[in-house]
C-alpha positions as CSV (number, residue, x, y, z in Angstrom):
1,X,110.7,100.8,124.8
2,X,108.9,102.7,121.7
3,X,110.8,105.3,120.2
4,X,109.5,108.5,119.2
5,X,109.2,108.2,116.0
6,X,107.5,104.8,116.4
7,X,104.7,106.7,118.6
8,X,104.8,109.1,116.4
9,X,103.5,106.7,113.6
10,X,101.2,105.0,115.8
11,X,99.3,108.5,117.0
12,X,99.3,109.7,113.2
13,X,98.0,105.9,112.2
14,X,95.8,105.9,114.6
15,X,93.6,109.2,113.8
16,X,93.3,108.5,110.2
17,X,91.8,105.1,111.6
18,X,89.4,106.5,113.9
19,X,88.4,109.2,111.9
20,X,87.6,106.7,108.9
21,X,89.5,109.1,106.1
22,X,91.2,108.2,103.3
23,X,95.0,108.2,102.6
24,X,94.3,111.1,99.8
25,X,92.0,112.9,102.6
26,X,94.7,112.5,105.1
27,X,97.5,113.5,102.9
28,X,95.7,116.7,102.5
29,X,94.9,117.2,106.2
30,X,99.0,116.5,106.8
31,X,100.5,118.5,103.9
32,X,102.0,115.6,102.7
33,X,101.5,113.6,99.7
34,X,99.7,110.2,99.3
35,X,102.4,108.0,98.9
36,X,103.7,109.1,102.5
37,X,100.9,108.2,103.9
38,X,100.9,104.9,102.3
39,X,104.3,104.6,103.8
40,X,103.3,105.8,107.6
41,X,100.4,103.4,107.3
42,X,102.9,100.3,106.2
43,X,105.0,101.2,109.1
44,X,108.2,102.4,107.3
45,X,110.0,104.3,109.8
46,X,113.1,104.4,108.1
47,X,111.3,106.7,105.5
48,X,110.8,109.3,108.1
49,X,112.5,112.0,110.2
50,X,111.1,113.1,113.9
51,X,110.4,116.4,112.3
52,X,108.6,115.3,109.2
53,X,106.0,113.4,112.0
54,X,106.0,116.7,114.5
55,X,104.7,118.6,111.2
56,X,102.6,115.9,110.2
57,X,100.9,115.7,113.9
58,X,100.5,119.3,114.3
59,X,98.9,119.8,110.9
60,X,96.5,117.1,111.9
61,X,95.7,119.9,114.9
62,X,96.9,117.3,117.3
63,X,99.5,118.7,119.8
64,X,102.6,117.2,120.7
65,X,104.3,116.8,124.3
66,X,107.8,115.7,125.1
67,X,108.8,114.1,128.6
68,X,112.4,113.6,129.0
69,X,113.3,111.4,132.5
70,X,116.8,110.2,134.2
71,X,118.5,107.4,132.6
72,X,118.3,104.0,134.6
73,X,120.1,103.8,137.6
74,X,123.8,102.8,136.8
75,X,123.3,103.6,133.2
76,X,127.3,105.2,132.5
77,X,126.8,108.8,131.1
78,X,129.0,109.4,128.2
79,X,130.8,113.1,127.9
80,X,132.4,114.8,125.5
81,X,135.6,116.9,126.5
């Protein structure tokens, strides 16, 4: 299973790749600096938060949807009292 933020990553990765910027032009597309996206493009997930990529994504004028399913069958739902 991919987690968000590792799609995230991928989608953001994956335009400045198709669109054959640079990581100075992309940083500027993203509102972010350089060095971010030197650490997007290495893969560093631990360096970001889910809403640091959202921002990132939208800025890029991609648009972002979220699907939340059921658990797996027999999965034990925790609950707080």
């Amino acid at each position: 299973m991919r987690t968000a933020k590792g799609k995230l990553m991928m989608v953001l990765t994956g335009y400045i790749q198709e669109r054959k910027i640079t990581q100075s032009r992309a940083a500027g597309v993203m509102s972010v600096s350089q060095p971010r996206i030197s650490d997007l493009v290495r893969g560093k997930i631990g360096l970001f938060t889910i809403d640091t990529l959202v921002n990132m994504v939208t800025a890029a004028g991609l648009k972002v949807d979220i699907d939340i399913t059921a658990g797996r069958p027999g999965a034990k739902n925790k609950q707080v009292a």
